[in-house]
N, C-alpha and C positions, 0 to 999 in steps of 0.2 A: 485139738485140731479144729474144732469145732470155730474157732474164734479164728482161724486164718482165713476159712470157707468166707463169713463174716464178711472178713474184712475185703475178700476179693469181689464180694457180690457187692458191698458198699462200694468199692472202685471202680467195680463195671457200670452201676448208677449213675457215678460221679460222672463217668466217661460220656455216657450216652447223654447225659447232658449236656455236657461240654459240645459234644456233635450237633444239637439240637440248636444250642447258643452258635455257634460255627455257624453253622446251614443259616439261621435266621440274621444271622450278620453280614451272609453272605448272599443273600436274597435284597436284603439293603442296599450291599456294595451292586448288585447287578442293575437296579431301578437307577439309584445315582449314575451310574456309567450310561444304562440306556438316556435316561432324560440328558445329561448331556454330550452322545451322541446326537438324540432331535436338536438338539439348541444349535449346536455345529451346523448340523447341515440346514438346517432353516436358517440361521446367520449365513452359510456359505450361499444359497437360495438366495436371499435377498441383496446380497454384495455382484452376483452375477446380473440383479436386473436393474444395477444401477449403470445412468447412461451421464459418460462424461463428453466436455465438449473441450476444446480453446478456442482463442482468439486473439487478435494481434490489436487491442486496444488503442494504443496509441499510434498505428497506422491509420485506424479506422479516424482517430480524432483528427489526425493531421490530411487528412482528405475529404471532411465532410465539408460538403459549399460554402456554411459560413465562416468558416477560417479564414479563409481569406480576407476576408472583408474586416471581421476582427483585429488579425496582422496586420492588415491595412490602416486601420485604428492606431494603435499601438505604434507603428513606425511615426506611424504622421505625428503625433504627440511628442515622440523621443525626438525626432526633428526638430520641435519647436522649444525644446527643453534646451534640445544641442547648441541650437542658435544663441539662446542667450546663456548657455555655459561659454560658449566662444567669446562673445559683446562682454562677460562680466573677467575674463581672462586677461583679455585685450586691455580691458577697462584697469588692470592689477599690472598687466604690463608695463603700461604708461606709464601709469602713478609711478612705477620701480625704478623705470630707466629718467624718468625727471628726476626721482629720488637723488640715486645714484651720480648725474649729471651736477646738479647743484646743493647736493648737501655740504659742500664743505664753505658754501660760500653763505649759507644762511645763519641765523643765529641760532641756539641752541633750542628756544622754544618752539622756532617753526621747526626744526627739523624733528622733534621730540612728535610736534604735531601729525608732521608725513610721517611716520617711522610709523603710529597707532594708526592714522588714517589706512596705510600698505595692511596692518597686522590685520583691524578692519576685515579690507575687501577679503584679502585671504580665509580671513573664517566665514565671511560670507557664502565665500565661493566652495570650500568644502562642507558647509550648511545644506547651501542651495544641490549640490552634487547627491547628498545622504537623502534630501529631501524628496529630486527625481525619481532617485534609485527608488525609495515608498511609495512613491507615486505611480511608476509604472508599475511595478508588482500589483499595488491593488487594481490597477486599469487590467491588467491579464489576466488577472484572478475575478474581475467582474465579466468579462467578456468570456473568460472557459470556463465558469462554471457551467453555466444555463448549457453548453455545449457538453460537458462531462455529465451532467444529470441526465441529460436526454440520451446518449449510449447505453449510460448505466440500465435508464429504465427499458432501455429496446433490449440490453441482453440477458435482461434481468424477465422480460415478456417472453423473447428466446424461449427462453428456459424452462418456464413455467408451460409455453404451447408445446413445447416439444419433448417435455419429459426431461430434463435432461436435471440430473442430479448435483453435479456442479460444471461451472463455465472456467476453466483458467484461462487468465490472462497469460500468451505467451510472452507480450509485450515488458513485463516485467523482472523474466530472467528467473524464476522461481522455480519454473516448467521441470523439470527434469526428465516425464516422459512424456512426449508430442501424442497421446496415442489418443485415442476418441476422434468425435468429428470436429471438423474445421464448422467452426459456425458463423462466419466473416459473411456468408453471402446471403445468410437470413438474417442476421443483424442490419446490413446493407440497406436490404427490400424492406426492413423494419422503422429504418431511416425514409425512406423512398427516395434511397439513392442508387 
């Protein structure tokens, strides 16, 4: 009998340590759980005293004073491109319908000659057109940059004076929720406009 006594008193040993191991696992799991409860809510804390703003960017670009005068730019240029797309059209026109008029009555060299002189003006003319087209893009993109840098940097000061955590552009279509403040009218005054 003696050896069953034994062996229960060896089990209840076993046991209480087993309980000891438990508790001190379980004192573990309770610190893990507490520290990230703190992390929670000190992350939830700091997500509440973030301050967002929007803004309708490309409204603000398309009404700043020197736009205008930029546009202004920019037309007058495509004007003077226009002009001589039209003189080098004209100029293709001509040449086609004399073409046309007396080619049958010329000999094979001259007409061989008008045929490449037409083919010519024609790649000229979608040269000079590819050429405009590059031409005014870098003219708009020289004239909005300095325009686009200076917003960027007023909403970008916004931001930095007023706390504000991020700035969306509504202007972009990105927005999904309008919600923060409207910061259009200290960008404005940022402008001194």
């Amino acid at each position: 009998m003696m050896p069953v006594v034994g062996l229960l008193v060896g089990l209840k040993v076993k046991n209480n340590n087993l309980a000891i191991n438990l508790f001190s696992n379980q004192s573990i799991f309770m610190k893990q759980f507490i520290l990230l409860c703190g992390l929670i809510g000190f992350m939830s804390f700091g997500a509440l005293a973030q301050k967002f703003g929007h803004i309708d960017a490309q409204n603000l670009l398309l009404n700043l004073p020197e736009r205008a005068e930029a546009q202004a730019s920019i037309e007058s240029t495509a004007m003077e491109f226009e002009q001589e797309m039209t003189r080098m059209q004209e100029d293709l026109q001509n040449k086609y319908a004399e073409y046309q008029a007396k080619a049958e009555s010329w000999p094979a060299a001259i007409r061989e000659s008008k045929e490449r002189e037409i083919q010519g003006l024609d790649r000229g003319l979608q040269e000079f057109g590819t050429t405009v087209q590059a031409e005014l893009s870098g003219l708009e993109e020289s004239l909005l940059s300095p325009m686009i840098a200076r917003v960027r940097d007023a909403i970008e000061a916004v931001g930095s004076e007023h706390g504000f955590t991020y700035i969306f552009d509504a202007s972009m279509g990105a927005t999904l929720y309008n919600g923060g403040e409207d910061v259009t009218d200290l960008v404005r005054t940022k402008l001194g406009m």
